[in-house]
VEXBABA-48297 format. One line per 4 residues: number of its first residue (from 1); their letters; for each residue z, y, x negated of N, C-alpha, C. Coordinates in steps of 0.02 Angstrom, whole numbers. Atoms other than C-alpha are relative to their C-alpha. Example, Ala and Ser with C-alpha at 12.3 -4.5 7.8 and 13.67 -1.06 7.14 Angstrom:
1> as> 0:-59:-45:390:-225:-615:0:60:-45 ~ -3:-59:42:357:-53:-684:37:55:39
END
This chain:
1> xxxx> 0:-60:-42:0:0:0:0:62:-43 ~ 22:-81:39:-48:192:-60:63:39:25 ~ -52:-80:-29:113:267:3:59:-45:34 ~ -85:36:15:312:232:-3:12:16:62
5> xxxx> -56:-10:-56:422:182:139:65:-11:1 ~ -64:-6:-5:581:219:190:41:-28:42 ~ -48:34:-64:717:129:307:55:61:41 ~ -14:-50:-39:767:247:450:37:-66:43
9> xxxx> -25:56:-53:884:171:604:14:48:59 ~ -6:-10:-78:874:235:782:24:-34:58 ~ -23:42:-31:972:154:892:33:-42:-13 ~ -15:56:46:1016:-10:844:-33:-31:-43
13> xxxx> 51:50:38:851:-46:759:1:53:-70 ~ 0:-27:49:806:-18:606:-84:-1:-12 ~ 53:-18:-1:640:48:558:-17:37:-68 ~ 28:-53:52:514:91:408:-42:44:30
17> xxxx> 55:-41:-22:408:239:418:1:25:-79 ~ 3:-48:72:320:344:282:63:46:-22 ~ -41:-30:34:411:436:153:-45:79:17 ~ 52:-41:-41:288:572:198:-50:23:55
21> xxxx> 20:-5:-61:197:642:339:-69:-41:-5 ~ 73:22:0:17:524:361:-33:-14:52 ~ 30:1:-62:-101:537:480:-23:-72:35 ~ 11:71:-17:-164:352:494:88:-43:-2
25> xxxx> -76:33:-8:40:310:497:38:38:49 ~ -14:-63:3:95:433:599:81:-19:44 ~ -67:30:-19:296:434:636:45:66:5 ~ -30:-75:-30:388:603:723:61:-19:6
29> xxxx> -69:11:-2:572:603:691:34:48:64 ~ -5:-40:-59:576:745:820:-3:-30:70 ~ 9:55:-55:535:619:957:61:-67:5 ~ -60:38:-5:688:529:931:50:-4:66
33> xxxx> -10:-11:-37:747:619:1066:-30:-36:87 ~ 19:26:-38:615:566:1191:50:-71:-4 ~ -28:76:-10:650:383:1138:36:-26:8 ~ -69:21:-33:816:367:1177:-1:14:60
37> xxxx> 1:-20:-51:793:433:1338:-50:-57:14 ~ 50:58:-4:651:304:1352:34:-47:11 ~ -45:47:-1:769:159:1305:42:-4:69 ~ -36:29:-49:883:197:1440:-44:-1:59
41> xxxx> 40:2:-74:742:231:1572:-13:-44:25 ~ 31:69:-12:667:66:1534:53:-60:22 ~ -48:51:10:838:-27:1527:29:10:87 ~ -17:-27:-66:879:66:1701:-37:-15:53
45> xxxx> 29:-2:-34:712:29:1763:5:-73:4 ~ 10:78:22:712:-154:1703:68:-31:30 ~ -45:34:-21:886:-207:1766:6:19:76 ~ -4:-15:-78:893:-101:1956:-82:-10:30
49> xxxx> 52:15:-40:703:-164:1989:3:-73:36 ~ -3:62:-30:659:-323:2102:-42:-34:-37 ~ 56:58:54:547:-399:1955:50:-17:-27 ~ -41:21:40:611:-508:1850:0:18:-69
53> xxxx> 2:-58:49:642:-415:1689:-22:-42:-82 ~ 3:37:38:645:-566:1568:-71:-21:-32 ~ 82:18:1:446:-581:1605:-39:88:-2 ~ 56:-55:-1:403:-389:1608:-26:19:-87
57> xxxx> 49:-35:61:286:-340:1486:-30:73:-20 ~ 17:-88:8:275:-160:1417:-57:8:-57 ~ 74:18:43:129:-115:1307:18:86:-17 ~ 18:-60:48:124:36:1156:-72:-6:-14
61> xxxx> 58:-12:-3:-45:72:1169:-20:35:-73 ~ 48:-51:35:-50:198:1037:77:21:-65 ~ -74:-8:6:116:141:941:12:24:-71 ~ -24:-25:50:96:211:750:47:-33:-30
65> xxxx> -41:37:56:234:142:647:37:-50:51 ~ -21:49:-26:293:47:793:82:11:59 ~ -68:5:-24:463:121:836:33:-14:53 ~ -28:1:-78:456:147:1010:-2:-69:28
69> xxxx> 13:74:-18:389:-32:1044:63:-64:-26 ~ -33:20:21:494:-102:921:69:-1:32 ~ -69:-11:-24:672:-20:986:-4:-33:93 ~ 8:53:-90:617:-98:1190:10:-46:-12
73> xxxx> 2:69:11:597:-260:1104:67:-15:-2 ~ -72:31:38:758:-251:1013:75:24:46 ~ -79:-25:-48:889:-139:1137:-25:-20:75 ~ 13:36:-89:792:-190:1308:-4:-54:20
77> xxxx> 7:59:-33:741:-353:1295:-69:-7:13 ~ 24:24:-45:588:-329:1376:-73:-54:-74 ~ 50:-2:29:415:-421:1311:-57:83:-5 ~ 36:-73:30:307:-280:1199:-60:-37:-10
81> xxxx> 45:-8:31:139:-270:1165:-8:49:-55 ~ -6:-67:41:121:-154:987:-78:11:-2 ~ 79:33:23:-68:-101:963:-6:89:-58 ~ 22:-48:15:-134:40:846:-76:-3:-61
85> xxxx> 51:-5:21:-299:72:774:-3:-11:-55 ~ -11:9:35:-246:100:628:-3:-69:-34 ~ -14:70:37:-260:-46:492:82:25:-31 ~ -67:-5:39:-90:32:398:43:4:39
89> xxxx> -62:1:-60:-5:60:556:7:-65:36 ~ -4:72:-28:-35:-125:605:38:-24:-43 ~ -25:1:46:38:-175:439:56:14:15 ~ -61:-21:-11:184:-72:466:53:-19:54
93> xxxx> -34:32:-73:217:-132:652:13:-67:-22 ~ -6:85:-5:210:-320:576:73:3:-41 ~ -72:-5:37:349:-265:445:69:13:49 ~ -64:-24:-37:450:-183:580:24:-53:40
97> xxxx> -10:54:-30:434:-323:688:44:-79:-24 ~ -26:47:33:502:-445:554:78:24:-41 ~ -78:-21:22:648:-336:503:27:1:31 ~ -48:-21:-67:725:-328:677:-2:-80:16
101> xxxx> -14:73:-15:683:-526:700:-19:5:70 ~ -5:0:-77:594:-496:875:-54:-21:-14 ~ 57:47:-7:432:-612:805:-13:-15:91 ~ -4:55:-73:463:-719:977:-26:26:65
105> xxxx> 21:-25:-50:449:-566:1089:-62:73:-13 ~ 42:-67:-4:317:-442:1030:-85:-43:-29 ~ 64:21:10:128:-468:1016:-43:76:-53 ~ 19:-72:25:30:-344:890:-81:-16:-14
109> xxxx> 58:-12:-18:-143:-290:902:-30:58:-59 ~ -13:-56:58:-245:-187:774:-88:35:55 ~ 66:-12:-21:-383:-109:913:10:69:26 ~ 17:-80:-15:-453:63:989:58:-4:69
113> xxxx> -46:1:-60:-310:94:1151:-49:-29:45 ~ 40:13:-79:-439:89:1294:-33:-55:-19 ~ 35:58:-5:-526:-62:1225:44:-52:29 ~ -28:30:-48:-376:-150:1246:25:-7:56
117> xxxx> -47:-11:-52:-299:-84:1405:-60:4:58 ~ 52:28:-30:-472:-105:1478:-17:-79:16 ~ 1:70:18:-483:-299:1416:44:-17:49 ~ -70:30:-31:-330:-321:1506:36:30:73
121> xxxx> -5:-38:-39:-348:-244:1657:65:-42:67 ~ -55:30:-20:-210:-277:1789:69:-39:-33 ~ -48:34:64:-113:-363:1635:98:25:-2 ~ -65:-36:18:37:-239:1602:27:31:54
125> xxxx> -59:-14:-63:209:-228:1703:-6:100:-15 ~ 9:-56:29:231:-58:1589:-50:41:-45 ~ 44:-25:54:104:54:1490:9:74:-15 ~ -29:-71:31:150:201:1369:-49:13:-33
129> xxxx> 59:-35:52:26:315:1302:51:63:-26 ~ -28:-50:20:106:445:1184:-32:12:-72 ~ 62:-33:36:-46:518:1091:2:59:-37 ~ -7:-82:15:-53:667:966:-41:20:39
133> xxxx> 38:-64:-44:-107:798:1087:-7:-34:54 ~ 39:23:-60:-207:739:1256:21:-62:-10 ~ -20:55:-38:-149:587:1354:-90:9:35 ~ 74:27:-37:-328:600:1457:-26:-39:-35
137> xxxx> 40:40:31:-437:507:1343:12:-77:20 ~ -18:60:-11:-329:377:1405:3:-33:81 ~ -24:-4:-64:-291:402:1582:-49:-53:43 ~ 37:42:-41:-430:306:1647:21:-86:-16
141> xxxx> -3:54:9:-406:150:1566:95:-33:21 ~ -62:-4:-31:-194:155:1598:6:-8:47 ~ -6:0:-75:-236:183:1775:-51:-85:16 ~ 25:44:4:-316:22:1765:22:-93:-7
145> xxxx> -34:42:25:-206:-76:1684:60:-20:13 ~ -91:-6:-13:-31:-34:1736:10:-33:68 ~ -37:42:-70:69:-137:1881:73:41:15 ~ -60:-14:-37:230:-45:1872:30:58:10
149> xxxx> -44:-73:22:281:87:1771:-55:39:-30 ~ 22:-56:49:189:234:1677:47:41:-44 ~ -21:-46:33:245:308:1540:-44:48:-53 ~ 47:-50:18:140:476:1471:48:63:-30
153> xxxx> -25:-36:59:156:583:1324:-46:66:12 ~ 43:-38:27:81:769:1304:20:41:-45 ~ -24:-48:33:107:858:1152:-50:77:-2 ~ 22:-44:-9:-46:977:1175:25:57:61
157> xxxx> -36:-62:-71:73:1119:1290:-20:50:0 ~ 34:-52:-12:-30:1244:1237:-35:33:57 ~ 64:2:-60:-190:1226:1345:58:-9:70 ~ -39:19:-35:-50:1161:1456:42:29:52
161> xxxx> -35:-67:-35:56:1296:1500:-51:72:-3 ~ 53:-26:-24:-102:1407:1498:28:78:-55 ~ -10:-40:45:-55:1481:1320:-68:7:-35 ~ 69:-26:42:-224:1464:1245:-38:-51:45
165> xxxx> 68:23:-45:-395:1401:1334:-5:-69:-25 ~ 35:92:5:-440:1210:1365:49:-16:70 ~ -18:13:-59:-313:1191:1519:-45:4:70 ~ 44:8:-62:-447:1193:1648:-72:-63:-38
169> xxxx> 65:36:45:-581:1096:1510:31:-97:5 ~ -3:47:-11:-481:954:1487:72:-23:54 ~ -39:42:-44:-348:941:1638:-26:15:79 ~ 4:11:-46:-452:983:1763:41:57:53
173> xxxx> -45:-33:-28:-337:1124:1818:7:66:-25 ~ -7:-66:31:-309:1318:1792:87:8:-13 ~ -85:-16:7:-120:1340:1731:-5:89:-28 ~ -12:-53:12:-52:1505:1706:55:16:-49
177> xxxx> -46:-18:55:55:1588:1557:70:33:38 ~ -45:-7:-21:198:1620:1646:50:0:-19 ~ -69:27:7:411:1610:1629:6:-69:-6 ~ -5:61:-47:395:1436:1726:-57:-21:-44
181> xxxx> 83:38:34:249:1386:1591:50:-66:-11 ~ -1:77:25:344:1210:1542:-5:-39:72 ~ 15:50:-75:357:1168:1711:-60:7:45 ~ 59:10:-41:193:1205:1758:-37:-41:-38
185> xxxx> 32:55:65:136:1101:1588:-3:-61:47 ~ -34:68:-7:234:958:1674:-45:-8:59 ~ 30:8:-68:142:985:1854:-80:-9:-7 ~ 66:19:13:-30:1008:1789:-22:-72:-17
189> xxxx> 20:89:31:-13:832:1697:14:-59:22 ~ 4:46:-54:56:744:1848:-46:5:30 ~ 40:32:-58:-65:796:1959:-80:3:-45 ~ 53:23:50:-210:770:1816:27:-92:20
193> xxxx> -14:81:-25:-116:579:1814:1:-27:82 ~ 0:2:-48:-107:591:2001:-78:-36:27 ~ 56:-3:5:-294:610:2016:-41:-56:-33 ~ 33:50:21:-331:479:1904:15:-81:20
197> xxxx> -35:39:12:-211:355:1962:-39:-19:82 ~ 17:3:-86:-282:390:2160:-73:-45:-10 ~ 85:7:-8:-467:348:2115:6:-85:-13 ~ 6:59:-2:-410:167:2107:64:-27:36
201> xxxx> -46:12:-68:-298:164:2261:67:-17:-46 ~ -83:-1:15:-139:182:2167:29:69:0 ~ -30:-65:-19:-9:304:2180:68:-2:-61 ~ -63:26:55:152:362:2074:43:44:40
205> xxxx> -51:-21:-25:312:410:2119:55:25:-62 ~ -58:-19:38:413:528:1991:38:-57:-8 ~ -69:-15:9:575:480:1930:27:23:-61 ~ -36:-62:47:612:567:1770:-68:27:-49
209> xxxx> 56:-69:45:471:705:1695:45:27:-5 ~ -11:-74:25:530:832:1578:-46:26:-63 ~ 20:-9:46:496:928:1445:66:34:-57 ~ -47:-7:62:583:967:1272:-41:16:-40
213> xxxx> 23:-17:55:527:1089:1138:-74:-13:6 ~ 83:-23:12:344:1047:1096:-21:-66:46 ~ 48:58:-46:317:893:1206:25:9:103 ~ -1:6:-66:290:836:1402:0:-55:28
217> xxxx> 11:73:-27:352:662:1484:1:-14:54 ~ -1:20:-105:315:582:1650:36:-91:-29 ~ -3:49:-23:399:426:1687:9:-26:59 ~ 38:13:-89:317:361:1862:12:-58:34
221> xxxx> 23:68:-43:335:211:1959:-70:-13:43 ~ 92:2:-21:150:152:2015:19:-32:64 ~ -1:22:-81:119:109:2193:-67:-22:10 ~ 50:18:-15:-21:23:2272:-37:-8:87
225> xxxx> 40:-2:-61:-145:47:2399:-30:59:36 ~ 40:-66:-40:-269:173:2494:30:72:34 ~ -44:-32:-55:-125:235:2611:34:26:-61 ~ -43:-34:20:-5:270:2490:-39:42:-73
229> xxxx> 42:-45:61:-128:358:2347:-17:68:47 ~ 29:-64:-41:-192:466:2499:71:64:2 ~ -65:-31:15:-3:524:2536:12:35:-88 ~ -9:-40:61:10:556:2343:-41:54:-20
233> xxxx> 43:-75:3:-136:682:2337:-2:24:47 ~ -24:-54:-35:-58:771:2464:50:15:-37 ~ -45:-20:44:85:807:2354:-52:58:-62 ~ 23:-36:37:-42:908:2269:-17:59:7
237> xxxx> -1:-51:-38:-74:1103:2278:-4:26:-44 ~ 13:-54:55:-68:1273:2203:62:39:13 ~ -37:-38:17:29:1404:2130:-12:56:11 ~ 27:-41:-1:7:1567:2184:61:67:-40
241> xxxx> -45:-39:39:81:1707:2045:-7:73:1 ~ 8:-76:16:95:1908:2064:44:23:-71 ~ -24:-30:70:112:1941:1884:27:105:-23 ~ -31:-62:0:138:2142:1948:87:-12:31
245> xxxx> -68:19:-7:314:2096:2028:41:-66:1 ~ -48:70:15:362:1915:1989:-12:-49:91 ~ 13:14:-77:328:1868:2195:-31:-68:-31 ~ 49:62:-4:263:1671:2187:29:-67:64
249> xxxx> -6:66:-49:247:1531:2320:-55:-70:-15 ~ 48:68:20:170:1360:2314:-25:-19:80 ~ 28:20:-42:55:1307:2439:-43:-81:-13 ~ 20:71:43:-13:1120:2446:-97:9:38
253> xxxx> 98:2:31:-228:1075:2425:-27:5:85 ~ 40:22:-78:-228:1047:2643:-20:89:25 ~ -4:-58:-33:-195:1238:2657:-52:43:-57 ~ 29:-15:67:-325:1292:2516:6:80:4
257> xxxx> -4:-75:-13:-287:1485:2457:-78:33:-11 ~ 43:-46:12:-408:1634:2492:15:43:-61 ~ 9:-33:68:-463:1701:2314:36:65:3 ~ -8:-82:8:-451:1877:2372:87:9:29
261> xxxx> -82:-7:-39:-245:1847:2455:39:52:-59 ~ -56:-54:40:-134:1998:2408:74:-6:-2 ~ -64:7:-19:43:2003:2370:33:44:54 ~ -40:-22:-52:152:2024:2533:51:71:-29
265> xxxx> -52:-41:0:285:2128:2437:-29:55:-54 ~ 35:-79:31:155:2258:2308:-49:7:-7 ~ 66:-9:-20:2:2222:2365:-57:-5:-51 ~ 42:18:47:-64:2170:2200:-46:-78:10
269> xxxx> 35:76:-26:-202:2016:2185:44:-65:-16 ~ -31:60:31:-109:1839:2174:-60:-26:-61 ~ 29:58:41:-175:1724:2014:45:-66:26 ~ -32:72:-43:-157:1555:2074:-32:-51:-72
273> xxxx> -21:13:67:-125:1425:1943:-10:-84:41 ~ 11:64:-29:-187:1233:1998:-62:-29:-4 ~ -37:40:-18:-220:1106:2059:52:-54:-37 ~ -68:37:36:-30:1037:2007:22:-44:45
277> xxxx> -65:35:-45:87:917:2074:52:38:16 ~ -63:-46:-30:211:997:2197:64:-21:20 ~ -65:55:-19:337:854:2244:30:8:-41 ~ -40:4:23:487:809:2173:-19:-35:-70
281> xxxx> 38:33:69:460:758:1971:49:-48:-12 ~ -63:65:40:623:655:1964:52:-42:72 ~ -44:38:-43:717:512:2067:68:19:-15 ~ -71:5:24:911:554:2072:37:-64:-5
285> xxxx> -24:75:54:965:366:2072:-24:-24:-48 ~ 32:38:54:860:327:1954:42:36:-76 ~ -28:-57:57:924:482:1829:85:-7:3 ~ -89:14:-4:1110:433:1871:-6:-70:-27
289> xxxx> 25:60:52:1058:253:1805:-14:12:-74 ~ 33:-43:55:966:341:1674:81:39:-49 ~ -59:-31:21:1119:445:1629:43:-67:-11 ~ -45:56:11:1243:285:1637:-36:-37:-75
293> xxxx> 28:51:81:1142:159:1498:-12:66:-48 ~ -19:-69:63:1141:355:1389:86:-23:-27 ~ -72:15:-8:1331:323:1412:21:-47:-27 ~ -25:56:60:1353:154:1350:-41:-10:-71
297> xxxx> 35:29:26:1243:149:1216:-5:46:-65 ~ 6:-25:62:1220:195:1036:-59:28:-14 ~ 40:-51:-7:1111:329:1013:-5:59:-49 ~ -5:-62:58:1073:469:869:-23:89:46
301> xxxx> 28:-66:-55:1017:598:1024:28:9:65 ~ -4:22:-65:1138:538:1146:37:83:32 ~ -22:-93:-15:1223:735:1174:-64:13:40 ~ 64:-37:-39:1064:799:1218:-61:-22:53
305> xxxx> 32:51:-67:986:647:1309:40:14:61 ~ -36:-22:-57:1124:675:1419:-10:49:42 ~ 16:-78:-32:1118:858:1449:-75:-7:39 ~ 48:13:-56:947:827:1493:-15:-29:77
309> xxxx> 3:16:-52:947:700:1610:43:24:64 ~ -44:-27:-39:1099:760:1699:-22:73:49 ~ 45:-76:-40:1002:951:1730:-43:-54:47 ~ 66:23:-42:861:844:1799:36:-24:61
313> xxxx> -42:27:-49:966:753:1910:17:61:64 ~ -32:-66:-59:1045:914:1992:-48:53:-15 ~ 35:-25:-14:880:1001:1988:-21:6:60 ~ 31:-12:-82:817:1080:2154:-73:-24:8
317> xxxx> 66:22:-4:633:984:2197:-52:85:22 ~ 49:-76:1:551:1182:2195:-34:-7:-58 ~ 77:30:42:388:1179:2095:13:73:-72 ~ -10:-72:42:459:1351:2005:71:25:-42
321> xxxx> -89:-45:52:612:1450:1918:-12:76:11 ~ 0:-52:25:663:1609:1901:7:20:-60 ~ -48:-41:79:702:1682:1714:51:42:14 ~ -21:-49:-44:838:1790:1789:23:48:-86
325> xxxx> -4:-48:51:862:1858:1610:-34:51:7 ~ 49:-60:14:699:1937:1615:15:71:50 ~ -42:-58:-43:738:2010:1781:31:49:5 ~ -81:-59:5:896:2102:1724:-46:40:-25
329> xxxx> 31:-69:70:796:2171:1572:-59:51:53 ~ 24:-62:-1:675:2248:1680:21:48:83 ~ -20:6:-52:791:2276:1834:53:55:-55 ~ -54:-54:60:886:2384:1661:79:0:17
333> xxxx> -66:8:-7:1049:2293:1706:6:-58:-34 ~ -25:56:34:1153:2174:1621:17:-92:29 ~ 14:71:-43:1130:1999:1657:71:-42:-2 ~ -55:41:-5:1295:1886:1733:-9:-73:-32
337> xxxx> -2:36:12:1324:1730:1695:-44:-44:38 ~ 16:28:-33:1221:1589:1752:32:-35:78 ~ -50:28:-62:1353:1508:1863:7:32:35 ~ -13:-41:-55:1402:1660:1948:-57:45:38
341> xxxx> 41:-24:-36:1237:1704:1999:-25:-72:31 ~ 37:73:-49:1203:1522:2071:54:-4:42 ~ -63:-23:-45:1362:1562:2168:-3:39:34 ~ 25:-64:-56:1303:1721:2234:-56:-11:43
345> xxxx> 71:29:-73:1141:1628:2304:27:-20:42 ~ -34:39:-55:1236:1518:2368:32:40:70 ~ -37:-33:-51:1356:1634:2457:-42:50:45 ~ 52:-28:-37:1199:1719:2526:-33:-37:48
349> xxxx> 30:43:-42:1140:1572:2611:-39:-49:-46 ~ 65:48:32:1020:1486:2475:37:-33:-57 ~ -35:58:53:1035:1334:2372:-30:33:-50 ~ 0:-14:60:1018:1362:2187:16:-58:-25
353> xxxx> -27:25:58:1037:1256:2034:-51:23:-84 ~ 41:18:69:990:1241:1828:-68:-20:25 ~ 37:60:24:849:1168:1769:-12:4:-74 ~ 8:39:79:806:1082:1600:-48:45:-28
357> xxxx> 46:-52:41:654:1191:1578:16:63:-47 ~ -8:-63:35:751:1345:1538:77:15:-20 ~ -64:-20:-6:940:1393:1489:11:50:48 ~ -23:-62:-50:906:1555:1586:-54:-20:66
361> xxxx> 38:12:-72:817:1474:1735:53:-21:33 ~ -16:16:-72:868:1473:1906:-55:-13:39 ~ 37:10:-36:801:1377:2032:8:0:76 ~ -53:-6:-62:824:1426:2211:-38:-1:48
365> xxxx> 41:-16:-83:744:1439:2392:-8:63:3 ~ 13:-71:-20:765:1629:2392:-49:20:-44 ~ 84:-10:19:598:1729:2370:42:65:-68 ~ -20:-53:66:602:1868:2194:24:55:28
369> xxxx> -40:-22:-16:659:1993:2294:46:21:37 ~ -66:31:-24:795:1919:2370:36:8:-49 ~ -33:45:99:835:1866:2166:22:76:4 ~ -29:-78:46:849:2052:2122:29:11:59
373> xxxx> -59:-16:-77:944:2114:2296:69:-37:-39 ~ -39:30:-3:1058:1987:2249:41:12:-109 ~ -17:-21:79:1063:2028:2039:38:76:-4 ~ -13:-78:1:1088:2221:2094:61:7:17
377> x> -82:-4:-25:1268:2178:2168:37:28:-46
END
């Protein structure tokens, strides 16, 4: 081999990866985070489902040094597929596989993703794509393949949250640069997976999407059949944003908006930002499961796995946020505490909570200026 490895341990496994960053190896210590959160999703999804868990088969499509595949094998249990294009990253997955002693339950593959997940169509209980950049390239063949679960990676959040151009090129969707840009990242790339998942009479059902720092995860339960794919692209819709006073509502794809619609409260034009997913992005039993196996379990990210899932959990299913920081600043008053302004909604009549997207997001039923009425106290 042209290049030294090192023994890293995540979890309970133990794992080589380069001593340096390499593109045909490629191994993100930053993602550690996801993968613990992964672990317990799968271990949460795999013990409270009606399959039998002993026979499900999860599949790394696109697994690089192996880790994520590897640590399912070794803390879940379940059967893995590892595959990566790579010849050195096949190599590396066979080493990892023989240092953890899970020969018996993992299968490794050295081919292009979609060749295999095409080959093997209907095949896989679970299938994880977590791709540098774009998840599409894949989406067709995933939606193809998968029986249970989805799990989808996007690190391109740029185009995503509608910070630089390609969000309409390759998702199919106009996003807008907004406060609320991670959570519109997250909506554009459900209902992009939505879309792809319908065109072969399947459907998905949230239960824990977020996002963290530079990436975006869905993990979906798949559904099957005409009826229930139709129902899921109704869950789909738009965003409509008055970037002169903060004013936004979500409308879904049955009620389609007129281009020229003005804002109700300054009469400026809306930009409308879609078609996204508008439903709920996360199951709460599932994320209280989710949260519990965080809880027992040895973990190098388990603090912040927590915090996460826990926001998600007691997130309000609203497609938006406020920043109420920004608000203050240009409202030229000093901003309270989070708590005691999700207390003052409250005591106004409207639900409120966190969410994960933002430290200074609120998410609430009351319209923006309600938010300031209620900031001006």
């Amino acid at each position: 081999m042209s290049y030294k490895l090192i023994e890293r341990v995540e979890g309970s496994t133990r794992i080589l990866v380069p001593k340096r960053a390499k593109k045909a190896l490629f191994y993100n210590p930053r993602m550690e985070l996801c993968r613990d959160i992964d672990i317990a999703a799968l271990a949460a999804f795999a013990t409270h489902s009606n399959y039998n868990s002993n026979s499900m088969v999860y599949v790394d499509a696109l697994a690089g040094t192996g880790v994520r595949g590897v640590r399912v094998a070794n803390e879940v249990g379940l059967q893995v597929v590892l595959n990566d294009l790579s010849r050195e990253a096949y190599e590396v997955i066979n080493r990892n596989v023989k240092l953890n002693g899970i020969e018996g339950s993992t299968r490794i593959y050295n081919e292009d993703a979609n060749v295999l997940l095409h080959r093997n169509r209907h095949r896989y209980d679970i299938v994880d794509i977590d791709p540098f950049g774009s998840p599409v390239p894949y989406l067709d063949s995933l939606s193809q393949s998968v029986k249970k679960l989805i799990m989808v990676t996007a690190t391109d959040t740029a185009p995503l949250c509608g910070a630089h151009t390609g969000g309409l090129r390759k998702y199919a969707a106009k996003p807008l640069n907004t406060e609320y840009h991670k959570e519109m990242a997250t909506r554009i790339l459900l209902g992009r997976v939505t879309r792809d998942m319908c065109r072969y009479d399947r459907a998905i059902q949230p239960l824990l999407c977020f996002s963290s720092s530079h990436f975006v995860r869905l993990i979906a339960r798949v559904e099957r059949g005409a009826k229930r794919a139709d129902e899921c692209m109704r869950r789909l819709g738009f965003i409509l944003h008055c970037f002169s006073c903060g004013n936004r509502y979500a409308i879904h794809c049955s009620e389609l908006p007129d281009m020229s619609t003005r804002c109700e409260v300054c009469g400026a034009k809306f930009s409308i930002a879609g078609p996204l997913y508008l439903g709920p992005i996360k199951d709460n039993s599932f994320c209280k499961r989710v949260y519990e196996e965080l809880r027992v379990r040895r973990l190098g990210k388990k603090r912040e796995a927590q915090r996460i899932v826990a926001t998600c959990m007691n997130e309000l299913d609203i497609p938006f946020f406020y920043d109420y920081h920004g608000i203050c600043k240009a409202l030229k008053i000093s901003p309270p505490s989070i708590h005691s302004l999700i207390e003052r909604l409250n005591d106004s009549g409207f639900r409120a909570s966190r969410t994960h997207f933002s430290d200074t997001g609120v998410k609430t039923e009351a319209k923006m200026k309600e938010v300031k009425e209620i900031l001006k106290r």
